[in-house]
Residue frames as a rotation matrix with the C-alpha (Angstrom) as fourth column:
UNK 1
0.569 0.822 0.000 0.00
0.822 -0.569 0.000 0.00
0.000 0.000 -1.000 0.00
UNK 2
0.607 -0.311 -0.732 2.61
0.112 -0.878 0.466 2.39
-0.787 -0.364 -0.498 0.81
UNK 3
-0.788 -0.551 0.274 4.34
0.432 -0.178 0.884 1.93
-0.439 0.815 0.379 -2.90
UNK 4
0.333 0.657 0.677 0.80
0.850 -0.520 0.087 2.44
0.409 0.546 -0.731 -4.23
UNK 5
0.852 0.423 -0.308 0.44
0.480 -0.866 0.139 5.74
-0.208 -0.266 -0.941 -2.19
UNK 6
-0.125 -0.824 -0.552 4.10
0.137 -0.566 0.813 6.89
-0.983 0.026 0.184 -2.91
UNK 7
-0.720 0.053 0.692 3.10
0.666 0.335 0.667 6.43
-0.197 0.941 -0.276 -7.03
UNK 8
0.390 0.920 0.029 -0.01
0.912 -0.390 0.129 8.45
0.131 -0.024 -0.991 -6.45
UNK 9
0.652 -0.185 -0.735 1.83
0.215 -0.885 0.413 11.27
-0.727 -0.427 -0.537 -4.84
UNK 10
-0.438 -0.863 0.254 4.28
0.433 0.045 0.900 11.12
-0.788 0.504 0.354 -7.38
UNK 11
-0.339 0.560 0.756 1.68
0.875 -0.106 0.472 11.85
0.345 0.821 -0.454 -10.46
UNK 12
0.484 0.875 -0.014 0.35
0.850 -0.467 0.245 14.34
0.208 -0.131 -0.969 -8.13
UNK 13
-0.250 -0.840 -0.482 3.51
0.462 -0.541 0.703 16.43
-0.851 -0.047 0.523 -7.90
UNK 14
-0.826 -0.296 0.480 3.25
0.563 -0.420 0.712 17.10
-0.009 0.858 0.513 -11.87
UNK 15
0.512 0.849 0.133 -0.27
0.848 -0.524 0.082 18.62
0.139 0.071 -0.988 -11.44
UNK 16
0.535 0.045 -0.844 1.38
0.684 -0.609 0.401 21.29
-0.496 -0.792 -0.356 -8.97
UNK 17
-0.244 -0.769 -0.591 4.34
0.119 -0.629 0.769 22.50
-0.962 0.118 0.245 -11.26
UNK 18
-0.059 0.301 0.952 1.69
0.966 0.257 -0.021 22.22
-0.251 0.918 -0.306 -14.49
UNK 19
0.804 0.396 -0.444 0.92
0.401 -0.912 -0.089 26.35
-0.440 -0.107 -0.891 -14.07
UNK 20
0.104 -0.818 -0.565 4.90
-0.059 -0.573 0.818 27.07
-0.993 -0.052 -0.108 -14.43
UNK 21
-0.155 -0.318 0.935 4.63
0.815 0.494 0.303 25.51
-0.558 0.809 0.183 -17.66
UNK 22
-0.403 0.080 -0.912 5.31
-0.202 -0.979 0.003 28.64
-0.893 0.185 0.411 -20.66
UNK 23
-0.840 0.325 -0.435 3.53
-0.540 -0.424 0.727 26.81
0.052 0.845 0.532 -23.38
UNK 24
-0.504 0.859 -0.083 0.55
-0.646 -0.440 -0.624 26.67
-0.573 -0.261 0.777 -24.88
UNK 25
-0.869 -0.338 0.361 -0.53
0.122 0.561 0.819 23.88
-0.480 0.756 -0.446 -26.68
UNK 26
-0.796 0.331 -0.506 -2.13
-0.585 -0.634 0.505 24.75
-0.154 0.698 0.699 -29.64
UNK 27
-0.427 0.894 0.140 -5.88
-0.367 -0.030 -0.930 24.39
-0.826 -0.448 0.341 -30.83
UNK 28
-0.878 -0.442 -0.185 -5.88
-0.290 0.183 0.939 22.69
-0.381 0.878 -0.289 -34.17
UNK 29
-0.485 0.726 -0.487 -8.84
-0.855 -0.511 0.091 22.26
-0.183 0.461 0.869 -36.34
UNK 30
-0.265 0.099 0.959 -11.06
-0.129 0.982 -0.137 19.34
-0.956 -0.160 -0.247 -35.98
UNK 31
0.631 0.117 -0.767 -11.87
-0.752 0.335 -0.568 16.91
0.191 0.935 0.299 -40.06
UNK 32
0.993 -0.118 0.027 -11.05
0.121 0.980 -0.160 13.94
-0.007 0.162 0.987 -41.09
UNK 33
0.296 -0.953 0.057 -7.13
-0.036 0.048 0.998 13.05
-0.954 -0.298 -0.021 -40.51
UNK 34
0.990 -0.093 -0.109 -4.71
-0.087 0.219 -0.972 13.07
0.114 0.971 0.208 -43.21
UNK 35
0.653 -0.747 -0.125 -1.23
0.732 0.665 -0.151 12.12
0.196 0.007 0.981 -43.48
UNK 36
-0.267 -0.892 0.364 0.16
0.276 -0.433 -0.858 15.46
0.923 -0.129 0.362 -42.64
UNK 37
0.618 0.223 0.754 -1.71
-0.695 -0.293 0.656 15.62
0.367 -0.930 -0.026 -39.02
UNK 38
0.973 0.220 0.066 0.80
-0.132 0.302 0.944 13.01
0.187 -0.928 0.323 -37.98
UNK 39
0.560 -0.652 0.511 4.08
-0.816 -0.542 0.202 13.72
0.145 -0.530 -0.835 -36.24
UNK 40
0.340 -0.570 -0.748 6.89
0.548 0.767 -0.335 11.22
0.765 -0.296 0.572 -35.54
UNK 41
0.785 -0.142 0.603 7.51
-0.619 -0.158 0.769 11.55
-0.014 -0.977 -0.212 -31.43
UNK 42
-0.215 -0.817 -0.535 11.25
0.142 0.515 -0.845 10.19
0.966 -0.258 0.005 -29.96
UNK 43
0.412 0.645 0.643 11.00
-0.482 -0.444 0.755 9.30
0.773 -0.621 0.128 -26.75
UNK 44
-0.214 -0.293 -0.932 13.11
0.373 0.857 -0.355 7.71
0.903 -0.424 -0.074 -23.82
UNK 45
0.465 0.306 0.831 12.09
-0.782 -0.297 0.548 7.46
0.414 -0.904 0.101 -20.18
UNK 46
-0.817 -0.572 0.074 13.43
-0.422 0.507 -0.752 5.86
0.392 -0.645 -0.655 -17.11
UNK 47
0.473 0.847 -0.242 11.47
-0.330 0.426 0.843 2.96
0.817 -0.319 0.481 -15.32
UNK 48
-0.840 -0.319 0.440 11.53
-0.530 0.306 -0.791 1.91
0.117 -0.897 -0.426 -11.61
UNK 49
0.048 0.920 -0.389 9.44
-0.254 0.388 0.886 -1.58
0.966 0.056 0.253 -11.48
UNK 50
-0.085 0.397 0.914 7.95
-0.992 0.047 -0.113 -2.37
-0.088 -0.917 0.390 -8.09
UNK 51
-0.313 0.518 -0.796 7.45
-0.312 0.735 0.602 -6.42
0.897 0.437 -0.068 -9.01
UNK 52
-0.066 0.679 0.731 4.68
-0.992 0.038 -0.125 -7.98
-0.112 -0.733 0.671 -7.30
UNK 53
0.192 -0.284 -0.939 6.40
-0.285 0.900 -0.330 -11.56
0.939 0.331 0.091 -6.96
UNK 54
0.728 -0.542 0.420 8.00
-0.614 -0.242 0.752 -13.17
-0.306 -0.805 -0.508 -4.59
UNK 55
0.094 -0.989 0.111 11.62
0.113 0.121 0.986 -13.92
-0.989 -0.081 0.124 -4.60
UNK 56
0.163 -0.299 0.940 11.83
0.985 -0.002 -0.172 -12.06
0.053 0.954 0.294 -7.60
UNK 57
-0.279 -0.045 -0.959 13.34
0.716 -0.676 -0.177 -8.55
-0.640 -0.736 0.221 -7.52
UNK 58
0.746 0.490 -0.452 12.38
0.173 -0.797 -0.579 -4.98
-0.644 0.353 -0.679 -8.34
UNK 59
0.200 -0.618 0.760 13.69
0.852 0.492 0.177 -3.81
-0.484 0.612 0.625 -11.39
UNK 60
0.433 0.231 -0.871 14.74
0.150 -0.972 -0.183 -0.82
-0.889 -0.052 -0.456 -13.00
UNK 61
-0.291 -0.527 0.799 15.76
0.767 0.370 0.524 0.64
-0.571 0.765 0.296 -16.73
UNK 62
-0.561 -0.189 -0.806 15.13
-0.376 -0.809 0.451 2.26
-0.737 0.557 0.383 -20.14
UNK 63
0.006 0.550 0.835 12.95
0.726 0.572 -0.382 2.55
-0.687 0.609 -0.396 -22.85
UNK 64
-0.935 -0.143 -0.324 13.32
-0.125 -0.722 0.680 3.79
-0.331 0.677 0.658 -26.04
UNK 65
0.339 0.940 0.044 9.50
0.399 -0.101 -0.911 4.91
-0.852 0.327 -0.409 -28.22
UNK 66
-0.953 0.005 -0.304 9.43
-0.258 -0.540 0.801 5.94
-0.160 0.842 0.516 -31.56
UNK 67
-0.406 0.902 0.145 5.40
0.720 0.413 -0.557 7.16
-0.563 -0.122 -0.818 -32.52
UNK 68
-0.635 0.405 0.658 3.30
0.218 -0.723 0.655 8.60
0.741 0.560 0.371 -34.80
UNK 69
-0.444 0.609 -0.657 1.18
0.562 -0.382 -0.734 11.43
-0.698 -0.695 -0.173 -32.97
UNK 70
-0.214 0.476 0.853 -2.02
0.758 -0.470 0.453 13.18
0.617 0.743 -0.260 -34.41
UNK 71
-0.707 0.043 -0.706 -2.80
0.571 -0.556 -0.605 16.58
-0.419 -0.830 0.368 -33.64
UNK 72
-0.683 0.710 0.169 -5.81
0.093 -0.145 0.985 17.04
0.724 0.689 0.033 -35.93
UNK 73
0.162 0.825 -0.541 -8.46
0.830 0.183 0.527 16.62
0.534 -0.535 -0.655 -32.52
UNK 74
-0.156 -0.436 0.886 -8.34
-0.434 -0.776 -0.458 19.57
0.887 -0.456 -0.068 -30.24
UNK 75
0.102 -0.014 0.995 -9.11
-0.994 -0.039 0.101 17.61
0.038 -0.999 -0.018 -26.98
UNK 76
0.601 -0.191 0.776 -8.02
-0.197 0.906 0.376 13.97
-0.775 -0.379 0.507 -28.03
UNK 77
0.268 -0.795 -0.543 -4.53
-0.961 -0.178 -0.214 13.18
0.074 0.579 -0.812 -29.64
UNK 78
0.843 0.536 0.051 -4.21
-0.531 0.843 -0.085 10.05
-0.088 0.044 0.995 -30.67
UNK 79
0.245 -0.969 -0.034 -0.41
-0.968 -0.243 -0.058 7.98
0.048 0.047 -0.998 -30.69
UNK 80
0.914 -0.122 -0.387 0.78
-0.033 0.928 -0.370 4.64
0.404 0.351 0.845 -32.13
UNK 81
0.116 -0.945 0.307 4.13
-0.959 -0.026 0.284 3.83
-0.260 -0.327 -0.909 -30.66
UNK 82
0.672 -0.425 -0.607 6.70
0.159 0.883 -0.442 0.85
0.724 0.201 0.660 -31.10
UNK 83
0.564 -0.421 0.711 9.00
-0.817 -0.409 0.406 0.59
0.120 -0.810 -0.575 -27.87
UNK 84
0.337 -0.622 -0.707 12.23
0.116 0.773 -0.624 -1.52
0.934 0.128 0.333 -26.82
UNK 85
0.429 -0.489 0.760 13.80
-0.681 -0.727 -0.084 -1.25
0.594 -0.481 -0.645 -23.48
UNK 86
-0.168 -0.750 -0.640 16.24
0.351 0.561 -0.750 -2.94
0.921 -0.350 0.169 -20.85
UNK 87
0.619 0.359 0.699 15.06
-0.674 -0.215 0.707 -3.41
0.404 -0.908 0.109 -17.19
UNK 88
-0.345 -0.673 -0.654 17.57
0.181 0.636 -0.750 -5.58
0.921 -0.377 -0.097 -15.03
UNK 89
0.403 0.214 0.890 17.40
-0.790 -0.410 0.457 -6.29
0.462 -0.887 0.004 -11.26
UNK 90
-0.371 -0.579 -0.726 19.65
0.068 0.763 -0.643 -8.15
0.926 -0.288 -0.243 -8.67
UNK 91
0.358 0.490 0.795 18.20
-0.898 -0.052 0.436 -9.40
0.255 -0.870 0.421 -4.56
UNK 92
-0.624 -0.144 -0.768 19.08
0.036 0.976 -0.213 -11.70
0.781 -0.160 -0.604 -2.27
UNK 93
0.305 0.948 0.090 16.62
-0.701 0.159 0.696 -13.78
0.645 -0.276 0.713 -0.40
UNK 94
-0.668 -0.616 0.417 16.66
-0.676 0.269 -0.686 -15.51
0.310 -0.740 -0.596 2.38
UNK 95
-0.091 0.953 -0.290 14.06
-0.569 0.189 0.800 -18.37
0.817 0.238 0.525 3.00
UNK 96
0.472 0.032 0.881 15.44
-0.869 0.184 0.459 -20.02
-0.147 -0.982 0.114 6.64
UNK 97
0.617 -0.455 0.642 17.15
0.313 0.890 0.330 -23.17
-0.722 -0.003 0.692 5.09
UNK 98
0.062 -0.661 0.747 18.36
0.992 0.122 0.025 -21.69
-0.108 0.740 0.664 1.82
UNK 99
0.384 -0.159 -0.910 20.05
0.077 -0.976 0.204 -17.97
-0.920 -0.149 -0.362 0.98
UNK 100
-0.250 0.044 0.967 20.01
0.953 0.187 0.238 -17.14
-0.170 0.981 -0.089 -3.07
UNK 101
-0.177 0.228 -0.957 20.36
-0.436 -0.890 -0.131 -14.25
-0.882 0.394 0.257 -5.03
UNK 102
0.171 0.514 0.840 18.59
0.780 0.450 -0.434 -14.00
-0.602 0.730 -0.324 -7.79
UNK 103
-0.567 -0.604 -0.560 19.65
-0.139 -0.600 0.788 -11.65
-0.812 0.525 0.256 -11.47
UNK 104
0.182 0.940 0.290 16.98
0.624 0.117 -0.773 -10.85
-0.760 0.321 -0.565 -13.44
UNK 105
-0.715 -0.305 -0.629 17.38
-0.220 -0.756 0.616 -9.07
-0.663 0.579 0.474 -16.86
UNK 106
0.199 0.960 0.198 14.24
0.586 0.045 -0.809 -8.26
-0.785 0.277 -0.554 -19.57
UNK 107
-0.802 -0.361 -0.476 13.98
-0.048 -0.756 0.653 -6.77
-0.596 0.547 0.589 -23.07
UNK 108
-0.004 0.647 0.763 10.54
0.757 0.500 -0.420 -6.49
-0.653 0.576 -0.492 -23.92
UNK 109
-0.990 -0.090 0.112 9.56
0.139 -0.415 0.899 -5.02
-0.035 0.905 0.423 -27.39
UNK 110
-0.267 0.964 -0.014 5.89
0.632 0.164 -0.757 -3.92
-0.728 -0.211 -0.653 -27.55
UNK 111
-0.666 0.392 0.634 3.64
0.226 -0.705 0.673 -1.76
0.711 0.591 0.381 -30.07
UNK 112
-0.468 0.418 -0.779 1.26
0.785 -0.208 -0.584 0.27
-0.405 -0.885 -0.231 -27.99
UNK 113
-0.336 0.640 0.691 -1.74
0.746 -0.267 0.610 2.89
0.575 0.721 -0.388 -27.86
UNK 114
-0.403 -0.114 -0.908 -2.26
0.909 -0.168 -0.382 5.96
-0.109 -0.979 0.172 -26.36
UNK 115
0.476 0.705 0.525 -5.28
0.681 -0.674 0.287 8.82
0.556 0.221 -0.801 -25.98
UNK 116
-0.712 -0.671 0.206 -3.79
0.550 -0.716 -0.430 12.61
0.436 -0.193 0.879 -25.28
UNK 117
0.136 0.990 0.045 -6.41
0.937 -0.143 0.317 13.95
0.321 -0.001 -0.947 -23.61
UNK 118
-0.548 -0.670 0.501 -5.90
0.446 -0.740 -0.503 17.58
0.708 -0.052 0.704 -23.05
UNK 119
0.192 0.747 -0.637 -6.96
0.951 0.018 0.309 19.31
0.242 -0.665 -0.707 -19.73
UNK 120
0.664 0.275 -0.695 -5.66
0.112 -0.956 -0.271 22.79
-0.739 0.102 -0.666 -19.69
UNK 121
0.950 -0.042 -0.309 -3.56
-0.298 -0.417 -0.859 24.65
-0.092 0.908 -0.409 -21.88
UNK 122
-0.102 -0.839 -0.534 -0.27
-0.867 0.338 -0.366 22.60
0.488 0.426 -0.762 -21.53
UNK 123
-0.755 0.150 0.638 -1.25
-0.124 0.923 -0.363 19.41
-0.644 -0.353 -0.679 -19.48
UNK 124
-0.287 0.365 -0.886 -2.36
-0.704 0.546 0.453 16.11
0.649 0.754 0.100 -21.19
UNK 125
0.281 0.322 0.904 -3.72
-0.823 0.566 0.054 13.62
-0.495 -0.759 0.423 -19.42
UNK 126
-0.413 -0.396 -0.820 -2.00
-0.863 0.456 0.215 10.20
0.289 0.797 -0.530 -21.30
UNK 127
0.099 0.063 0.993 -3.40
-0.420 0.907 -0.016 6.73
-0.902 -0.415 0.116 -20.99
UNK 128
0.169 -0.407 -0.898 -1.93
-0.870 0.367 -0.330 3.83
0.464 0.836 -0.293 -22.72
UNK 129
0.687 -0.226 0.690 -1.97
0.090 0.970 0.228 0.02
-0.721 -0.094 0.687 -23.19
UNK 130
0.086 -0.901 -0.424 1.17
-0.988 -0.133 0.082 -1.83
-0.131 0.412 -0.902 -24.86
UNK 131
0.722 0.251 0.645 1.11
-0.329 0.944 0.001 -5.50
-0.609 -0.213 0.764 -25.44
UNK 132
-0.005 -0.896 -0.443 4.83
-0.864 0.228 -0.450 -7.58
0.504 0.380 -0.775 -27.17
UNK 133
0.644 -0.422 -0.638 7.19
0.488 0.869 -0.081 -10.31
0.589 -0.259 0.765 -26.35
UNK 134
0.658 -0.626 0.419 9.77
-0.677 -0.735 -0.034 -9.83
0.329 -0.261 -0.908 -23.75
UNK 135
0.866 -0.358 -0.350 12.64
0.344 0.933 -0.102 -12.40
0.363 -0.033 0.931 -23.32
UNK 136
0.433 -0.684 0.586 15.97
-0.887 -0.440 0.142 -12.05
0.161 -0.581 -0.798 -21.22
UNK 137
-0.136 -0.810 -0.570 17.64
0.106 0.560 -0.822 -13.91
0.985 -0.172 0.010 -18.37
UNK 138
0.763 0.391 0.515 17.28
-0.521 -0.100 0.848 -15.33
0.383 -0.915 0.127 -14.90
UNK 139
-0.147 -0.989 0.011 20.50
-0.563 0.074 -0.823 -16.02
0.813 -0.127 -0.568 -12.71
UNK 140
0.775 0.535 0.335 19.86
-0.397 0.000 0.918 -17.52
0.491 -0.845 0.212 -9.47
UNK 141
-0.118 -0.991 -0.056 22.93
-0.238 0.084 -0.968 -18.48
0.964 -0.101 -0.246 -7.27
UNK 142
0.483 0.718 0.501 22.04
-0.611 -0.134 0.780 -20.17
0.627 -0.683 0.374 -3.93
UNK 143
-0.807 -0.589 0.037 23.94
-0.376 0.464 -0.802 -21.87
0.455 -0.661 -0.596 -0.80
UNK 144
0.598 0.794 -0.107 22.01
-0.408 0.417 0.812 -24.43
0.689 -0.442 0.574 1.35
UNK 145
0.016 -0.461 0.887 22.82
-0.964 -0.243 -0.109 -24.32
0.266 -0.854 -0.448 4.89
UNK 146
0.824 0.380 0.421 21.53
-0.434 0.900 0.037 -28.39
-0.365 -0.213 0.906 5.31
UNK 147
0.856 -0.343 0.387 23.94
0.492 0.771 -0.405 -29.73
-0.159 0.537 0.829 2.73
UNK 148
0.106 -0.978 -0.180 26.91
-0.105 -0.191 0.976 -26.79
-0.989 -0.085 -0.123 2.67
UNK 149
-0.394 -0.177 0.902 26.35
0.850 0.303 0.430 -27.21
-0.349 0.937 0.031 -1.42
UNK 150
-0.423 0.050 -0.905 26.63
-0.405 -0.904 0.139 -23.54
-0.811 0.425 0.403 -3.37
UNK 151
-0.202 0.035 0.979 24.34
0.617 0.781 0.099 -24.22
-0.761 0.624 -0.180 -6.48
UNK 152
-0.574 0.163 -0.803 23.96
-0.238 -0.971 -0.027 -22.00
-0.784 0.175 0.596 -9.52
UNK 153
0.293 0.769 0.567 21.10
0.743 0.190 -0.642 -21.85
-0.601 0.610 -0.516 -12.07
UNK 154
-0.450 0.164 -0.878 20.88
-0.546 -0.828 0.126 -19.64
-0.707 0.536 0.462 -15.43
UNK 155
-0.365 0.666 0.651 18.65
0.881 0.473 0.009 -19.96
-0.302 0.576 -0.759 -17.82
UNK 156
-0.878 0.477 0.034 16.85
-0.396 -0.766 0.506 -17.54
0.268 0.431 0.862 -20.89
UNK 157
-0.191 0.958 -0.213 12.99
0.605 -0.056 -0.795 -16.80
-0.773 -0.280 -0.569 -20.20
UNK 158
-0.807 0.567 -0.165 10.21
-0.494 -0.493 0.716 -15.16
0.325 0.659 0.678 -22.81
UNK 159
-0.224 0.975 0.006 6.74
0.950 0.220 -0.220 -14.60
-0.216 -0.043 -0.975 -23.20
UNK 160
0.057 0.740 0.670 3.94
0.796 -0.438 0.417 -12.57
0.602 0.510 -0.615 -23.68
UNK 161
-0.837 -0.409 -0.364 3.91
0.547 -0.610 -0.573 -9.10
0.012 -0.679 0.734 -22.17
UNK 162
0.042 0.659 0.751 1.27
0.568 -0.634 0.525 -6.18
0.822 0.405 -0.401 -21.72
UNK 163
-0.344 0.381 -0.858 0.25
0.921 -0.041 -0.387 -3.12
-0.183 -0.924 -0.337 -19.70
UNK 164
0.546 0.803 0.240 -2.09
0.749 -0.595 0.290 -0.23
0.375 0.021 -0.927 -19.08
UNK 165
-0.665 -0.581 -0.470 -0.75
0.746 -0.549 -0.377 3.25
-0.039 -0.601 0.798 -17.91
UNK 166
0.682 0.643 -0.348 -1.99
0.722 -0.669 0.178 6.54
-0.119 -0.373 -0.920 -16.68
UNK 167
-0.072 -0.817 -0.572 0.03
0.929 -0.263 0.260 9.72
-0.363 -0.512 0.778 -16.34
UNK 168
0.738 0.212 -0.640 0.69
0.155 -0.977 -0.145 13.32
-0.657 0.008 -0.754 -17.40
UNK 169
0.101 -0.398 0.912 2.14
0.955 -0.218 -0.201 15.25
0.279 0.891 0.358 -20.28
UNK 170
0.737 -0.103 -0.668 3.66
0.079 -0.968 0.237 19.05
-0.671 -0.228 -0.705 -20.18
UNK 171
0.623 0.155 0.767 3.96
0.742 -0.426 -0.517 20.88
0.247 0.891 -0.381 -23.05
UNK 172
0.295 -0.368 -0.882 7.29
0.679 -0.568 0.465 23.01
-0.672 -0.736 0.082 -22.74
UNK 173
-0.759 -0.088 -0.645 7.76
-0.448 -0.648 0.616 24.10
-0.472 0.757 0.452 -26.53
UNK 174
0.250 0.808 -0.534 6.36
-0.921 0.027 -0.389 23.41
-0.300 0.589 0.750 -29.46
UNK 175
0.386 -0.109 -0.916 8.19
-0.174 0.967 -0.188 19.92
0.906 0.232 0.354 -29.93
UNK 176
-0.506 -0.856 -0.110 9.41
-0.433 0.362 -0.825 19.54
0.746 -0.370 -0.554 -26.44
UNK 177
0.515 0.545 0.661 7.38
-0.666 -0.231 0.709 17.74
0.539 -0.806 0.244 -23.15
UNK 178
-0.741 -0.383 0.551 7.98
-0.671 0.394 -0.629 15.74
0.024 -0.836 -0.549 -20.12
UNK 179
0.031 0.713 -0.701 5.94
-0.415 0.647 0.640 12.69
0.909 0.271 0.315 -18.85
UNK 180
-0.923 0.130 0.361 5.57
-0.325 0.238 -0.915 11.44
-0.205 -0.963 -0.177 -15.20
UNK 181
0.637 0.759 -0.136 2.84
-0.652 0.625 0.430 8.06
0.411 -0.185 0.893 -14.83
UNK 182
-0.312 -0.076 0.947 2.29
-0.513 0.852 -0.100 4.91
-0.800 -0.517 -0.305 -13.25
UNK 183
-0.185 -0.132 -0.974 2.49
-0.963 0.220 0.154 1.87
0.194 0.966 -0.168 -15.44
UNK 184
0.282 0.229 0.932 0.86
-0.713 0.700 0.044 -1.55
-0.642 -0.677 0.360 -14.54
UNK 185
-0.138 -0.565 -0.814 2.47
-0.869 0.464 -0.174 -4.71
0.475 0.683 -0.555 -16.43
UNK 186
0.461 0.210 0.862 2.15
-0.589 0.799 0.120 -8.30
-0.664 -0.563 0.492 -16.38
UNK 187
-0.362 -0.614 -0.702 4.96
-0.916 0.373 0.146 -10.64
0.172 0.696 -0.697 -18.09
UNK 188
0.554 0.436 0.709 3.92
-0.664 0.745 0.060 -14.64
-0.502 -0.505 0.702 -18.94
UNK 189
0.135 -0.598 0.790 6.83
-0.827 0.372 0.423 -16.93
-0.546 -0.710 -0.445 -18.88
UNK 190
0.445 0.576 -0.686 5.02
-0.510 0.793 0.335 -19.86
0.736 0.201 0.646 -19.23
UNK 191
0.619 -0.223 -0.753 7.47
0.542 0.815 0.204 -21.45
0.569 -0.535 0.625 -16.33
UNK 192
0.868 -0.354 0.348 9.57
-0.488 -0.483 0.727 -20.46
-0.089 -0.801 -0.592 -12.85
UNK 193
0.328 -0.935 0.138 13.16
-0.833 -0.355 -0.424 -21.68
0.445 0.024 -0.895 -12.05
UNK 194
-0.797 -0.099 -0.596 12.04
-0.068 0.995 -0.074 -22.92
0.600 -0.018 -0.800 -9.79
UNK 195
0.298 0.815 -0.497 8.94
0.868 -0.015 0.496 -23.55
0.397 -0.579 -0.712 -7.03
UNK 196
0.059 -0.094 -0.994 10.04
0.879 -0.467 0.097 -20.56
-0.473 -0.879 0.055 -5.39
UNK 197
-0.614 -0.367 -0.699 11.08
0.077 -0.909 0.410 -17.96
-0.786 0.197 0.586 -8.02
UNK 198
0.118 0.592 0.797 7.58
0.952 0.160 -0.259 -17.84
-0.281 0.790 -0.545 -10.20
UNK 199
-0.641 -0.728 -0.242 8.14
0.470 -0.622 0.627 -15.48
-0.607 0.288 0.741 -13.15
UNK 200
-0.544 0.502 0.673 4.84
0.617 -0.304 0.726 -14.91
0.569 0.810 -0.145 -14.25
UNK 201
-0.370 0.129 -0.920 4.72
0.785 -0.486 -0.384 -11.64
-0.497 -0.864 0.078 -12.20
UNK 202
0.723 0.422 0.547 3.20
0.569 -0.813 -0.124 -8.09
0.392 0.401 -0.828 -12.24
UNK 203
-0.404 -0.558 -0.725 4.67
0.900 -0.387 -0.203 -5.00
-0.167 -0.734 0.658 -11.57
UNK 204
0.815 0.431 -0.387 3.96
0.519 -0.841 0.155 -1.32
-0.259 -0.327 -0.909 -10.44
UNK 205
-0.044 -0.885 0.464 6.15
0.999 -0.040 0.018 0.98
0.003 0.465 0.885 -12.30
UNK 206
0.346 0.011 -0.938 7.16
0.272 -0.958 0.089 4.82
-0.898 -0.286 -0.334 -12.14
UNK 207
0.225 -0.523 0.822 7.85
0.974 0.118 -0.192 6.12
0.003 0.844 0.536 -15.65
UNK 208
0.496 -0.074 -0.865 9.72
0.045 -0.993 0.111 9.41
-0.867 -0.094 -0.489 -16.22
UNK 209
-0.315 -0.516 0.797 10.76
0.870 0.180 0.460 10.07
-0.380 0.838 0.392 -19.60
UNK 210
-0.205 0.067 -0.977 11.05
-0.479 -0.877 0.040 13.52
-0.854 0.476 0.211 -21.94
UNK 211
-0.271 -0.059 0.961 10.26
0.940 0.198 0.277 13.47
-0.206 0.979 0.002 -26.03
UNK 212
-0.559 -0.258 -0.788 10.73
-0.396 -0.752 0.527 15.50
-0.728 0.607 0.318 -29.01
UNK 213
0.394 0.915 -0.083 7.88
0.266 -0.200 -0.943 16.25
-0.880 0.349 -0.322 -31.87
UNK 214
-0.351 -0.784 0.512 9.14
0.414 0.360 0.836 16.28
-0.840 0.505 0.198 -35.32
């Protein structure tokens, strides 16, 4: 509960500093779309996942976005994206007989959708789903106190990925903004390491990340 509420406050920070913001984002004319209402968007942001496993640790990284954005709606901007990124995490556990760290590393690849909703003149409200493959690497390295017998595991892992987000947009030029959301995710495996380290987990995620309008 207290990651949820620290995620909440977090989103609610960008409200507060949304006034300082010096532009304005413009009011474009609403008709049917056409191939010059949409924009290639670069984008990279930093993630901090929360994972909601056990004996599996939190994780943290980059992502890189490359999207087409329309600005043809005045109060809903539509955005296709394609996205790669690298999320790694290292923990050791302790379980009363056996003590194991465990080395977690992830590249999923997703394609993804997202509505701009615009609430004053430079905040966006952003929600977005994302759904790919993500495939990596699980270390696990472990010492059992019973038997005195150090054992190490490694194995590659994939599967199916997806997740929903929320968050905020600010509009500082005309091609520049910021982004600050919460990002739910859920990765499926299809199998654990072992009984103890299941990998078909969720996580709670902080995203901060800047892009540039083309």
């Amino acid at each position: 509960m207290k990651k949820i509420l620290s995620l909440v406050a977090l989103l609610g920070m960008i409200v507060g500093t949304a006034s300082a913001a010096p532009y304005y984002l413009p009011q474009p004319a609403g008709g049917a779309l056409t191939p010059y209402d949409w924009q290639p968007v670069y984008s990279i942001e930093g993630i901090y996942n929360f994972v909601d496993g056990d004996y599996v640790p939190d994780t943290y990284g980059a992502r890189l976005n490359f999207s087409l954005y329309n600005n043809a709606v005045s109060t809903v901007r539509h955005q296709f994206s394609i996205s790669a990124g690298y999320e790694q995490g290292n923990d050791t556990f302790d379980d009363g007989f056996d003590r194991f760290e465990i080395d977690l590393n992830r590249i999923p690849v997703t394609l993804g959708y997202d509505a701009n909703i615009v609430l004053t003149e430079h905040v966006m409200l952003d929600l977005g789903a994302k759904a790919g493959y993500a495939f990596g690497e699980v270390e696990r390295n472990s010492y059992d106190s019973r038997y005195e017998v150090n054992v190490k595991e490694r194995e590659s892992i994939g599967g199916f990925t997806f997740s929903l987000s929320a968050g905020f947009k600010i509009q500082f030029s005309e091609s520049i903004y910021a982004k600050l959301g919460y990002e739910f995710s859920r990765t499926f495996y299809g199998r654990a390491i072992d009984d103890q380290c299941n990998l078909n987990y969720g996580q709670h995620s902080v995203v901060i990340g800047v892009g540039a309008l083309f």
